[in-house]
C-alpha positions as CSV (number, residue, x, y, z in Angstrom):
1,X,52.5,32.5,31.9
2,X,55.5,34.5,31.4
3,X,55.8,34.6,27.5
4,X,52.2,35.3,27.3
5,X,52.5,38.5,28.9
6,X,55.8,39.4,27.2
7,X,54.3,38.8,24.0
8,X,51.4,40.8,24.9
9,X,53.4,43.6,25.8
10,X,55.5,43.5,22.6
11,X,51.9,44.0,20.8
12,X,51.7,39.8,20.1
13,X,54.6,40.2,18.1
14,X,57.2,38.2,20.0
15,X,55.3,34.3,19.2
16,X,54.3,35.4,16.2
17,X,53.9,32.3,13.7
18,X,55.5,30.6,17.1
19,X,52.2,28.4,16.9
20,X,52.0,27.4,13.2
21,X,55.4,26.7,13.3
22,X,55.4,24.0,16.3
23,X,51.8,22.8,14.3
24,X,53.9,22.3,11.1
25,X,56.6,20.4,13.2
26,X,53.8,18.3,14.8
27,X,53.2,17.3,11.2
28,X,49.3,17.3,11.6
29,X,46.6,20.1,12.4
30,X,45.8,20.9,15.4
31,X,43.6,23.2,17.3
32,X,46.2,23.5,20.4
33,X,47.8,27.0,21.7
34,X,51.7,26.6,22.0
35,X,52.1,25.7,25.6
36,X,50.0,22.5,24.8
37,X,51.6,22.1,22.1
38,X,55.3,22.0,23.8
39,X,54.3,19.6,26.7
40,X,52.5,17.4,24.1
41,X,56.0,17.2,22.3
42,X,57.8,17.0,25.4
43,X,55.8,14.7,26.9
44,X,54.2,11.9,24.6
45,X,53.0,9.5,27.0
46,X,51.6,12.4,29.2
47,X,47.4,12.9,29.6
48,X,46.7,16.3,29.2
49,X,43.7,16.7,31.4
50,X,43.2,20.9,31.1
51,X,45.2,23.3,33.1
52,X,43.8,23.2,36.1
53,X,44.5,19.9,36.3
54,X,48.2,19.5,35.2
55,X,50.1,18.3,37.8
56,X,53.3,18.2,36.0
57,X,56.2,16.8,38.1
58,X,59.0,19.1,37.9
59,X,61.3,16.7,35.8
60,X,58.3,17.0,33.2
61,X,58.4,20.7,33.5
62,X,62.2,20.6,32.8
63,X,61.6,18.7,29.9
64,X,58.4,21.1,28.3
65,X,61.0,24.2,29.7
66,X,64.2,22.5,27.9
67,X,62.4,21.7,24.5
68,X,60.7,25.3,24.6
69,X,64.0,26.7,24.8
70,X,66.0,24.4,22.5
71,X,63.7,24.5,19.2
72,X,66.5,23.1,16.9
73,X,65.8,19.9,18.9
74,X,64.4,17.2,17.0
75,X,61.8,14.9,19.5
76,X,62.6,11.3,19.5
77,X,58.9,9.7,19.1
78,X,58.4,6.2,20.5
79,X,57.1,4.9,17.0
């Protein structure tokens, strides 16, 4: 993934706290990294099955890419 390496390359210091801060937002703990994180946000009602088995479509991947990039967004959570 992109931001992976970029962080990498700026030494890890790019997503730093980038994790705790989407865990705090989940509201519960979890042992997820952040891009699991984000499509499990984006995408409620979506199975993560592992990454080799994502098949997202690419309106999911607009939604994960859209709610990475927009974190003032508050999630609307079918209750």
């Amino acid at each position: 993934m992109f931001l992976n390496g970029f962080d990498e390359a700026r030494s890890g210091g790019l997503l730093r706290g980038f994790n705790e801060w989407l865990v705090v937002r989940k509201g519960e703990l979890c042992s997820f990294g952040w891009p699991a994180l984000v499509i499990e946000e984006a995408l409620p009602a979506f199975e993560f099955k592992g990454w080799s088995n994502l098949g997202l479509t690419s309106d999911q991947e607009r939604e994960a890419i859209d709610l990475l990039l927009s974190p003032a967004r508050v999630p609307s959570r079918a209750g």
